[in-house]
DSSP file (Angstrom, degrees, kcal/mol; ACC not computed):
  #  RESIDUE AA STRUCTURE BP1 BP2  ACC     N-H-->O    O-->H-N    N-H-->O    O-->H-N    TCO  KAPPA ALPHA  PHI   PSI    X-CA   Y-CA   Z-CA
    1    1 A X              0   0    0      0, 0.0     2,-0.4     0, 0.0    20,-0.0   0.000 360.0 360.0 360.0 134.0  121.5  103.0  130.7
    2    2 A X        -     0   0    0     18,-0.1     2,-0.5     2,-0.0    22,-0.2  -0.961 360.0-178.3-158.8  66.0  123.8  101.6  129.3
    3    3 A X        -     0   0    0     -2,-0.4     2,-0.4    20,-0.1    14,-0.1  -0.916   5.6-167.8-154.7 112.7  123.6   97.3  128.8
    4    4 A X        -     0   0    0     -2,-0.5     2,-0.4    12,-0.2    16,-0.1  -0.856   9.2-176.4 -90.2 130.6  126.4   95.0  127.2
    5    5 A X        -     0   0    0     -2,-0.4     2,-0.6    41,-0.1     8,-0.1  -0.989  11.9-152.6 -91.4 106.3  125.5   91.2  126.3
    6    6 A X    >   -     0   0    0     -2,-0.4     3,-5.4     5,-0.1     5,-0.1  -0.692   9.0-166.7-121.7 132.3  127.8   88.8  125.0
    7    7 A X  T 3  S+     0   0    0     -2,-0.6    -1,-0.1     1,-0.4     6,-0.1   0.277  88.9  49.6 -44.8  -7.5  126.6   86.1  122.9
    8    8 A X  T 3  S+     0   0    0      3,-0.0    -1,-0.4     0, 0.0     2,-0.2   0.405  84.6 111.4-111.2   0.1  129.7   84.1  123.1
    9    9 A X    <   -     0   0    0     -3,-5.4     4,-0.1     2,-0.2     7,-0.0  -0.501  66.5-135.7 -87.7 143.0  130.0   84.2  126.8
   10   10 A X  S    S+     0   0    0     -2,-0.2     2,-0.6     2,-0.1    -1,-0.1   0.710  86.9  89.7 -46.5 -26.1  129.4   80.9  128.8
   11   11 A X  S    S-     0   0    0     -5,-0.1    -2,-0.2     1,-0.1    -5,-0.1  -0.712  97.6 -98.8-114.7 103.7  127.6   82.6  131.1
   12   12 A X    >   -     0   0    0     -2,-0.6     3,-1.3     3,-0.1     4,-0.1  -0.058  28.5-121.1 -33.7 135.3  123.4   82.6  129.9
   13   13 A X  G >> S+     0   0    0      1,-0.3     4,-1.7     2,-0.2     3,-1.4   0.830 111.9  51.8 -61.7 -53.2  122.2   85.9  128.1
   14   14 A X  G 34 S+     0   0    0      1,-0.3    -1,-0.3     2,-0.2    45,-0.1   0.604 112.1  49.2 -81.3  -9.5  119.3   86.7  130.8
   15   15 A X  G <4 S+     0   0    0     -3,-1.3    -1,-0.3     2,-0.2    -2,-0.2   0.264 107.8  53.4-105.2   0.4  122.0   86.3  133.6
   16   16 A X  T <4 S+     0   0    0     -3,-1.4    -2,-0.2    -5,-0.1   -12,-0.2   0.558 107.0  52.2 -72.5 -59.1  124.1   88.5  131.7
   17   17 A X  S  < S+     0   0    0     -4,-1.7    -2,-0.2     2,-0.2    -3,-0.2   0.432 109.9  49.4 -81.1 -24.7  121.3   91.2  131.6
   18   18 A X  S >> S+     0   0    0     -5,-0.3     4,-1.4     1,-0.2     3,-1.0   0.901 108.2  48.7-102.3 -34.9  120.7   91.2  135.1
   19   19 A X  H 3> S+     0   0    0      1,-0.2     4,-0.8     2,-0.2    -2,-0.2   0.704 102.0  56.4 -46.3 -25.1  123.4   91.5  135.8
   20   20 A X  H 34 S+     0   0    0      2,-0.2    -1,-0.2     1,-0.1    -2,-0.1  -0.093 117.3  53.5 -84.1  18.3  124.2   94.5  133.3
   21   21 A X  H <4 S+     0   0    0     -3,-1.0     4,-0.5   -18,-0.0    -2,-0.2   0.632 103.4  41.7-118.8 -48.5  121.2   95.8  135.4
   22   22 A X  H  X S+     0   0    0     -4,-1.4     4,-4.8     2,-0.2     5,-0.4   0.723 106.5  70.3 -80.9 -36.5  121.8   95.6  138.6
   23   23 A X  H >X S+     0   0    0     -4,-0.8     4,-2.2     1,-0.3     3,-1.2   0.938 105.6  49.0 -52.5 -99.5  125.6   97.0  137.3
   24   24 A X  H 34 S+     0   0    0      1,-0.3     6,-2.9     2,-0.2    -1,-0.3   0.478 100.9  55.9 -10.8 -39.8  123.4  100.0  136.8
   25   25 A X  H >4 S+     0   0    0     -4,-0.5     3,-1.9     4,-0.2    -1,-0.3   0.936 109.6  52.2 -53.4 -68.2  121.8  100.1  140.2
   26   26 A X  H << S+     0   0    0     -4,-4.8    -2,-0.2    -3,-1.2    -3,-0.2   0.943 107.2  47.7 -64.9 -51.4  125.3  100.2  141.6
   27   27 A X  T 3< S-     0   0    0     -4,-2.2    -1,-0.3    -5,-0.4    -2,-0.1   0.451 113.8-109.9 -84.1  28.1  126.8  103.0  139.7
   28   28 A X  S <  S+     0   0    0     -3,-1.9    -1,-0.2     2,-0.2     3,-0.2   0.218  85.6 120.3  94.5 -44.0  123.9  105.3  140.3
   29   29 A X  S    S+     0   0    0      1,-0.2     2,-0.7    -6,-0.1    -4,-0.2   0.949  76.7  43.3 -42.9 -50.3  122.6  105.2  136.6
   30   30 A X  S    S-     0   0    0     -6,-2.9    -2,-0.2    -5,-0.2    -1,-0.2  -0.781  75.3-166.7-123.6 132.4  119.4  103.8  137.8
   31   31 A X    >   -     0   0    0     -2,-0.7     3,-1.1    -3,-0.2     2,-0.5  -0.130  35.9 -81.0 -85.1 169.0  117.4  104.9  140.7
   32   32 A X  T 3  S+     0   0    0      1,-0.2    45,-0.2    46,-0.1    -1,-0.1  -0.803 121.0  29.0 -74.2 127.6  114.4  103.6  142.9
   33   33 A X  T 3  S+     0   0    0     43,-0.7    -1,-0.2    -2,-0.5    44,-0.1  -0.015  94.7 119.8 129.7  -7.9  111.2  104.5  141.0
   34   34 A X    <   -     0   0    0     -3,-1.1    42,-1.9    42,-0.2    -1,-0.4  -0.442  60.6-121.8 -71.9 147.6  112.9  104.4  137.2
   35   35 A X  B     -A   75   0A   0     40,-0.2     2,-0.4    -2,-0.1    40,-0.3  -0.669  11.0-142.7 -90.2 166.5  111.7  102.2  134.7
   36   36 A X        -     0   0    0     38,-3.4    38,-0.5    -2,-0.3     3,-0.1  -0.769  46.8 -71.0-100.8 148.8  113.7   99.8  133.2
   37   37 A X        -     0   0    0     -2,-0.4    37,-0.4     1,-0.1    -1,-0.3   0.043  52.5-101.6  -8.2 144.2  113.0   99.0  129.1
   38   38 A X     >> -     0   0    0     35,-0.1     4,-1.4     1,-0.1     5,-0.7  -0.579  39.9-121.2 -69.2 142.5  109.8   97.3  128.0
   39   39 A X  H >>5S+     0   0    0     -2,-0.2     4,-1.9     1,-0.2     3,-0.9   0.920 113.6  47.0 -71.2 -21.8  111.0   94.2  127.4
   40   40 A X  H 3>5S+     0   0    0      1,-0.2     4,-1.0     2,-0.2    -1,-0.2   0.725 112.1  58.0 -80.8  -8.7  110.1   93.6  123.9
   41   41 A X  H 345S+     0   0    0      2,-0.2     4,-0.3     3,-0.1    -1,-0.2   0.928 116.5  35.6 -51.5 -52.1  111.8   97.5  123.6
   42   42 A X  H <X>S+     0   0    0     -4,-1.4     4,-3.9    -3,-0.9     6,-0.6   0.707 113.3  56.3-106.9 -42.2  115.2   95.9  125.2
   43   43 A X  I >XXS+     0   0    0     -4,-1.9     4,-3.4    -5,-0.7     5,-1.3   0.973 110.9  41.5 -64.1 -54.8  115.0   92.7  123.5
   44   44 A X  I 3<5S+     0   0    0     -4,-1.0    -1,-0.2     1,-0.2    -2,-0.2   0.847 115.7  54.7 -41.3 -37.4  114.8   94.3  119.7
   45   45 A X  I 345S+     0   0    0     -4,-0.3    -1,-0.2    -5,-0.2    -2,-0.2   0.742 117.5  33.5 -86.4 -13.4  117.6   96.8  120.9
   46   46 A X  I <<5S-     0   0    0     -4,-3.9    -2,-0.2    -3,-0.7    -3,-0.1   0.401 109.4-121.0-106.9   3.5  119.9   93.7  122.0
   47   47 A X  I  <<S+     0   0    0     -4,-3.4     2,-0.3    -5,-0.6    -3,-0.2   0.724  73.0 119.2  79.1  21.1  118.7   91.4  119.1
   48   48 A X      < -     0   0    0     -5,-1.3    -1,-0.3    -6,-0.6    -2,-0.2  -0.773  69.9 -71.8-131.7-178.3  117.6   88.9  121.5
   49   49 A X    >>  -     0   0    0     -2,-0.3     3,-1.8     1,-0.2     4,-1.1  -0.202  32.9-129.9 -57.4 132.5  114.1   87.0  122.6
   50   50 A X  H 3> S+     0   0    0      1,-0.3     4,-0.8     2,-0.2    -1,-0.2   0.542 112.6  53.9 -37.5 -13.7  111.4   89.0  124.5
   51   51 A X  H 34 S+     0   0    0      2,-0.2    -1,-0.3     3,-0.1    -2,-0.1   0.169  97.3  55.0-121.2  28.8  111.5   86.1  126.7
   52   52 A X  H X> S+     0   0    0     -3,-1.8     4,-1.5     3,-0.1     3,-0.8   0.629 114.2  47.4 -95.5 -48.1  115.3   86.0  127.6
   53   53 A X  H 3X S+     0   0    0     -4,-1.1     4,-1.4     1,-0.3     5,-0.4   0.989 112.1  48.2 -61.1 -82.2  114.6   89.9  128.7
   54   54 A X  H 3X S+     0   0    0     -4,-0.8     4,-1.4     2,-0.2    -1,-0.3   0.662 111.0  55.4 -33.7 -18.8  111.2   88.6  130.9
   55   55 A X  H X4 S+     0   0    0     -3,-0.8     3,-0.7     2,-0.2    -2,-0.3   0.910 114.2  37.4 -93.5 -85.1  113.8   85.9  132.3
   56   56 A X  H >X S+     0   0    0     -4,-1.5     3,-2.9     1,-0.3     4,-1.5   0.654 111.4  54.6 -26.8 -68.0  116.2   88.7  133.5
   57   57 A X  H 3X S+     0   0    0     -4,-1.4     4,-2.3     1,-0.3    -1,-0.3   0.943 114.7  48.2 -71.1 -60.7  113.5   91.2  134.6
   58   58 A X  H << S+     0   0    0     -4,-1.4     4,-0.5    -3,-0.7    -1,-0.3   0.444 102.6  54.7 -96.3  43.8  112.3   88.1  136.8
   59   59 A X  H <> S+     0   0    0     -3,-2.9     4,-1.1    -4,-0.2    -2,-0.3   0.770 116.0  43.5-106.5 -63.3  115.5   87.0  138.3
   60   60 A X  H  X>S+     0   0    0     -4,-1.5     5,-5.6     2,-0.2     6,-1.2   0.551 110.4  51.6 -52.3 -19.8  115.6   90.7  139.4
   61   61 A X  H >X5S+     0   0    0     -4,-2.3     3,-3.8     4,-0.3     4,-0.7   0.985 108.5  52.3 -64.3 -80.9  111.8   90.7  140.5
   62   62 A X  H 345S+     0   0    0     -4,-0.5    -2,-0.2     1,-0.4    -1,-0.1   0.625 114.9  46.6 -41.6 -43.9  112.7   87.2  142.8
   63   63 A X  H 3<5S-     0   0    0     -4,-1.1    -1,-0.4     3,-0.1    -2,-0.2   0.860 117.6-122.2 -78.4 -37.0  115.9   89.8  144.4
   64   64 A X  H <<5S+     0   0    0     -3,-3.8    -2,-0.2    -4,-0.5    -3,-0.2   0.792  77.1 125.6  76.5  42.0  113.5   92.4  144.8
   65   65 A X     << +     0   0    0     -5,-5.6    12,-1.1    -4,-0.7     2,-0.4   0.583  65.1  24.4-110.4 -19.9  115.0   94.5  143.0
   66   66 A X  E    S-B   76   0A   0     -6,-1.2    -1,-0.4    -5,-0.4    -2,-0.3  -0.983  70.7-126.3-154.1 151.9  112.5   95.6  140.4
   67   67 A X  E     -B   75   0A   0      8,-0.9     8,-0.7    -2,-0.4     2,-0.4  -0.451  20.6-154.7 -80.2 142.1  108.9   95.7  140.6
   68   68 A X  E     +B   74   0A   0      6,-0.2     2,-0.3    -2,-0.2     6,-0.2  -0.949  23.1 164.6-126.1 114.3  106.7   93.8  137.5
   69   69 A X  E >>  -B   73   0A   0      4,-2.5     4,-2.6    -2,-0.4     3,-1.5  -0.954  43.1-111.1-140.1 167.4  103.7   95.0  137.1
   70   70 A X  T 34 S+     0   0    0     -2,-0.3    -2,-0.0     1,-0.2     4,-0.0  -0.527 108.8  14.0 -82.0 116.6  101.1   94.6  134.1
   71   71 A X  T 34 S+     0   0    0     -2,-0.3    -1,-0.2     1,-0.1     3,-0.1   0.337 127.9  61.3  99.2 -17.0  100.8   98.2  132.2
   72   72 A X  T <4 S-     0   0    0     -3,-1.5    -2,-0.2     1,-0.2     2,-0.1   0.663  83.3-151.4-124.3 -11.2  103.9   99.4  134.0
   73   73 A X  E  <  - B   0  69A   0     -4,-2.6    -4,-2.5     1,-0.1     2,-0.6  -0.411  46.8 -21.2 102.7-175.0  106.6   97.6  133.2
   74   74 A X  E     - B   0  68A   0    -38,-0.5   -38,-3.4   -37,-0.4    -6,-0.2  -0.912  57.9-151.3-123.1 160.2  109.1   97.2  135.3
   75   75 A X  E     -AB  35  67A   0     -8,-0.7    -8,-0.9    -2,-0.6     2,-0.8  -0.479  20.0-130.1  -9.2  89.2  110.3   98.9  138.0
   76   76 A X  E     - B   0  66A   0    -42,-1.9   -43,-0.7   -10,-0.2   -42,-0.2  -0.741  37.6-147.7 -77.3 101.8  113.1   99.9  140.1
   77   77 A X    >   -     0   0    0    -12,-1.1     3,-1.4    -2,-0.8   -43,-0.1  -0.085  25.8-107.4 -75.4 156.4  112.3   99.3  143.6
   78   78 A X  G >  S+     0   0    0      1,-0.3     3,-0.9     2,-0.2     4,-0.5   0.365 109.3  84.2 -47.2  -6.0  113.4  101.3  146.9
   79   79 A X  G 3   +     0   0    0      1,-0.2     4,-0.4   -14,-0.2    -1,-0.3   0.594  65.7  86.8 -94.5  18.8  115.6   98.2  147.6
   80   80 A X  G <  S+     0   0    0     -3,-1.4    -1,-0.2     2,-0.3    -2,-0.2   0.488  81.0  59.1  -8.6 -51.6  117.9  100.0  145.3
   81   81 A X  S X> S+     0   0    0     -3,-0.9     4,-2.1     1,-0.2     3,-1.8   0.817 109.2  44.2 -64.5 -36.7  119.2  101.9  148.5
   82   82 A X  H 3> S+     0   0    0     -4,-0.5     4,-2.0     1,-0.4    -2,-0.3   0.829 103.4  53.4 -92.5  -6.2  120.1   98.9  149.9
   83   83 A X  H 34 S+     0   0    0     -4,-0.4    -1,-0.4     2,-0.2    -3,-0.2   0.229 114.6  56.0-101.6  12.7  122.0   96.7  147.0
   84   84 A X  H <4 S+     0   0    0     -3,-1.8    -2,-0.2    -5,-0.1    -1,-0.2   0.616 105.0  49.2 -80.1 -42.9  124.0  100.2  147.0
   85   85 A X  H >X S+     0   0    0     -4,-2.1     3,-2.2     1,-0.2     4,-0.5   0.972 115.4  41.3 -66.3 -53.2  124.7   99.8  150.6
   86   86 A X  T 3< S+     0   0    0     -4,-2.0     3,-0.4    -5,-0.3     4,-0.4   0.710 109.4  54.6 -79.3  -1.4  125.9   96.3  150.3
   87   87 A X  T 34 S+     0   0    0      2,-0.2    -1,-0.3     1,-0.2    -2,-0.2  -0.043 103.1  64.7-104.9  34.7  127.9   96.8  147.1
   88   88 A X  T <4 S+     0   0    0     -3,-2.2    -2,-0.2     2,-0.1     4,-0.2   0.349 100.3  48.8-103.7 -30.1  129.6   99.6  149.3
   89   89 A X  S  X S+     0   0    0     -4,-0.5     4,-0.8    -3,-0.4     3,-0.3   0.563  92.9  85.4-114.0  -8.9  131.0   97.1  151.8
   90   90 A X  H  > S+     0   0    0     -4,-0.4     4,-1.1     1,-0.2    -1,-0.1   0.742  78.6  57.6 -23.9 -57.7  132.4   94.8  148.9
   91   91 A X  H  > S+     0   0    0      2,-0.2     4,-2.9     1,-0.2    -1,-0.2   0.852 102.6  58.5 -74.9 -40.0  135.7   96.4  148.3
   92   92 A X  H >4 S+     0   0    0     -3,-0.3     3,-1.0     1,-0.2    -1,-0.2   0.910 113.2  38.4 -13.5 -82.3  136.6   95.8  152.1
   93   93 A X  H >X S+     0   0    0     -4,-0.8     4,-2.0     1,-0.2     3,-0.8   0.651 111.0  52.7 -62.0 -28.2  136.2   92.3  151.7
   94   94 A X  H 3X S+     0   0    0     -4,-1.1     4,-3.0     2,-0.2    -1,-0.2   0.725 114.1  50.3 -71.6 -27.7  137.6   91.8  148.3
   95   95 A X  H << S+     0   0    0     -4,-2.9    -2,-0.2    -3,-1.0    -1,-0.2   0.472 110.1  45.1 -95.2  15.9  140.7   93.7  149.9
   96   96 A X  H <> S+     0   0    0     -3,-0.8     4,-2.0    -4,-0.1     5,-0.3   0.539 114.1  55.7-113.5 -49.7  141.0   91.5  153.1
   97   97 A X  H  X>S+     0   0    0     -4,-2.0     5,-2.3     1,-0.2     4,-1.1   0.982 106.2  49.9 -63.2 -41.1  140.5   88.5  150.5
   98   98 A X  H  <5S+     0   0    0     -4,-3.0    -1,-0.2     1,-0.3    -3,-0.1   0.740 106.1  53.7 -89.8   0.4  143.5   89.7  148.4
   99   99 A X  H  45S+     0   0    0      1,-0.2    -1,-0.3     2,-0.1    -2,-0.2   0.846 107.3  53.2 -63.1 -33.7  145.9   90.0  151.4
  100  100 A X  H  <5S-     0   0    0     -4,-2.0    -2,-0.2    -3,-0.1    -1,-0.2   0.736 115.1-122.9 -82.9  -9.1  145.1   86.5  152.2
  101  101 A X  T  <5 +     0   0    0     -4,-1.1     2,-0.4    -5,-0.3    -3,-0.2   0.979  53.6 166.8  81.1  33.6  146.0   85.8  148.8
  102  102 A X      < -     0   0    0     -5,-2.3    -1,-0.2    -8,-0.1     5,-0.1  -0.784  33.6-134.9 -90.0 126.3  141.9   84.0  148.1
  103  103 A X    >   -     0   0    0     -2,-0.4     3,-1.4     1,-0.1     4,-0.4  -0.502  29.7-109.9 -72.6 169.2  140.9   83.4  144.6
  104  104 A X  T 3> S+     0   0    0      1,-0.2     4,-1.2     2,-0.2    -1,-0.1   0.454 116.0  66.6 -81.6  12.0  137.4   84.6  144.3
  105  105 A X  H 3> S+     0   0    0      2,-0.2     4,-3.0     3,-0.2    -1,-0.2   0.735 105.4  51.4 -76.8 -35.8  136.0   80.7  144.0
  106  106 A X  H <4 S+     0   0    0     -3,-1.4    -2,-0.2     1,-0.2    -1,-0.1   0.572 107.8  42.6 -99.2  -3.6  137.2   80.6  147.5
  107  107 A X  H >> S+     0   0    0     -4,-0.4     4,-1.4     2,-0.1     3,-1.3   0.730 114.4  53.0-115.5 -18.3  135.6   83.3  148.6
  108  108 A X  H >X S+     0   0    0     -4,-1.2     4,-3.6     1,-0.2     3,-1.9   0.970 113.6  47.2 -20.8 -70.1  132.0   82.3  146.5
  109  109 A X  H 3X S+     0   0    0     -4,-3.0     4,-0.8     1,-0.3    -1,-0.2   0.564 114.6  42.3 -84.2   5.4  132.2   79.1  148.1
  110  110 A X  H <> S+     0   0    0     -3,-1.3     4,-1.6    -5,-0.1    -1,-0.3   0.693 113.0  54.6 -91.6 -18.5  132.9   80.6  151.9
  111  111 A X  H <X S+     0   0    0     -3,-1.9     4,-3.2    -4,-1.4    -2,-0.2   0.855 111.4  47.3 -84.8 -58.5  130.1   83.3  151.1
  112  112 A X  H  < S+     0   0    0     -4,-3.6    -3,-0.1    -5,-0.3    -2,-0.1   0.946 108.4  51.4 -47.2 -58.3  127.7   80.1  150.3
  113  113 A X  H  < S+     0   0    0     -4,-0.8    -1,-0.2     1,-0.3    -2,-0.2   0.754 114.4  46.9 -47.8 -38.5  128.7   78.2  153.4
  114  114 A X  H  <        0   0    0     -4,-1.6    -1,-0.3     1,-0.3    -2,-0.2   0.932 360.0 360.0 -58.0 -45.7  127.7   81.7  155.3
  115  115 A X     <        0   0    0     -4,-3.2    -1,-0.3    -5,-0.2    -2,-0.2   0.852 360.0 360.0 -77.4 360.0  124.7   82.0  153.5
């Protein structure tokens, strides 16, 4: 596994990391039933707090994407299959948004209104 941070990006460290997780999920690198890093493991190996890592690990718990459990760490859960599936229908839509010529703010903010 394979997990970039950067420390200058606007974009918050632990949202960063779950994303650089989830990244992983998609390309197959991490399966249902792998563990992910202890966090104080991950946090020493990116130079950042044990509780930026625990912030990441539960924005991915909250998706239900990995399991946290006391003594086991976490998790990659079985919904694994399914954030595969749906980052499988992505490139469709991303190639129906760039014939219409949509920046990708405009299709975020039609993707909220759906949701």
């Amino acid at each position: 596994m394979l997990i970039r941070i950067d420390p200058d990006s606007p974009v918050p460290l632990y949202e960063q990391l779950a994303a650089a997780v989830r990244g992983e999920v998609l390309r197959g690198s991490l399966a249902a039933g792998e563990r992910l890093p202890s966090a104080r493991d991950l946090a020493a190996l990116l130079e950042i707090n044990v509780h930026t890592v625990l912030h990441a690990y539960q924005l991915l718990r909250d998706e239900g994407l990995v399991d946290l459990r006391r003594g086991r760490g976490a998790v990659v859960t079985d919904r694994a299959h399914d954030f595969a599936d749906f980052a499988a229908a992505l490139p469709t839509l991303v190639a129906a948004a760039k014939r219409l010529n949509l920046s990708p703010a405009a299709i975020a903010a039609m993707i909220r209104e759906a949701y």
